[in-house]
C-alpha positions, 0 to 999 in steps of 0.5 A: 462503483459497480456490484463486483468493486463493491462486494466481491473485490473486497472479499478477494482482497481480504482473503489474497493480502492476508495469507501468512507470507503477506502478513509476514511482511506487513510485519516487517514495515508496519510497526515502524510507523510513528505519530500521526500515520496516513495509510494510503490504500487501507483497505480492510485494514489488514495492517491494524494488528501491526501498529505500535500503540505506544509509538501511533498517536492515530491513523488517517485511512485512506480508502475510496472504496466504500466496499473496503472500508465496510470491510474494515469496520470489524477490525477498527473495532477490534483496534485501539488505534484511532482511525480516521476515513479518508473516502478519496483516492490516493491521487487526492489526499485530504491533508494539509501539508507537512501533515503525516510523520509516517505514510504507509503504503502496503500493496497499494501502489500496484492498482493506483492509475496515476501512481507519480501525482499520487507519489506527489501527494504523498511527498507533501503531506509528509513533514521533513524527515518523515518516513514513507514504509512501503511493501509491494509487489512488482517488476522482477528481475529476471527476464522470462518473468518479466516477459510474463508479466507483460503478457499477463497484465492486461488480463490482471488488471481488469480483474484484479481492482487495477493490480499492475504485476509489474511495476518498477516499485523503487523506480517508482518512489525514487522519481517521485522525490523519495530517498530509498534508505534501506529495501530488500527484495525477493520471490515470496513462495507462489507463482513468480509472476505476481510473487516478487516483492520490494520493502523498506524505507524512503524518505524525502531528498 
């Protein structure tokens, strides 16, 4: 990786994810994890605060990026939740099947070049009956936004880490082998291109 994916990204990262309207929603999803948890795409560990103690036995963070992970350490400290690094992509998870009771995927999905091989992975490290909690940004519903984030993307992309405004999220999951359970979606306050968001709960068919 380069100097800018290495020490600017995470900084921007850090300061775009962790704004009152997104904390509110890692919020909604992430102390609903139980066991042993894989949290594909950790980052700088945003979500650490939000983890039930007395529901996690421990986290495998995956995280490719060395930038996030030095990012992280401060909060790790800070946590009494063990975590265990994962320094591989989401296409490549490191864990034997049925391995996961919860996987968290947080603003993740949105930057993952091949989204369906790692929606795959994810299918095969979590046990039966294991649950996958998501929250992410993505395609709106309305059409002059869309429009919009089809025009944008390209743009985006290049500078935002691989961040894709307009992916279908629940489309996404389900065509992976996932079962919604229960989503909810809306416009979270700010520019309607990148603002609307998907969350909730799959499991697998």
């Amino acid at each position: 990786m380069g100097l800018y994916e290495t020490y600017v990204l995470p900084h921007l990262i850090n300061c775009a994810c962790s704004g009152g309207d997104v904390k509110r929603q890692r919020q909604k999803i992430v102390p609903q994890a139980e066991g042993r948890v894989l949290e594909v795409g950790m980052g700088p560990g945003l979500n650490l605060p939000f983890y039930d103690r007395d529901k996690v036995e421990m986290v495998w963070g995956l995280e490719p990026s060395e930038g996030m992970r030095r990012k992280a350490a401060e909060r790790i400290l800070e946590s009494d939740i063990e975590v265990r690094w994962l320094g591989l992509p989401g296409e490549e998870i490191p864990l034997d099947d049925n391995s996961a009771d919860t996987v968290v995927l947080t603003y993740t999905l949105c930057t993952i070049p091949d989204w369906e091989r790692a929606l795959g992975q994810m299918q095969r490290v979590l046990k039966p009956g294991g649950k996958l909690l998501f929250s992410e940004h993505g395609e709106a519903p309305d059409e002059a936004v869309r429009t919009w984030q089809a025009r944008i993307d390209p743009v985006w992309t290049r500078v935002a880490g691989g961040c894709h405004v307009n992916r279908p999220i629940p489309k996404l999951i389900e065509s992976s082998g996932f079962g919604i359970d229960t989503i909810e979606s809306d416009y979270l306050p700010g520019p309607k291109i990148g603002s609307y968001h998907y969350w909730g709960v799959a499991t697998q068919r």
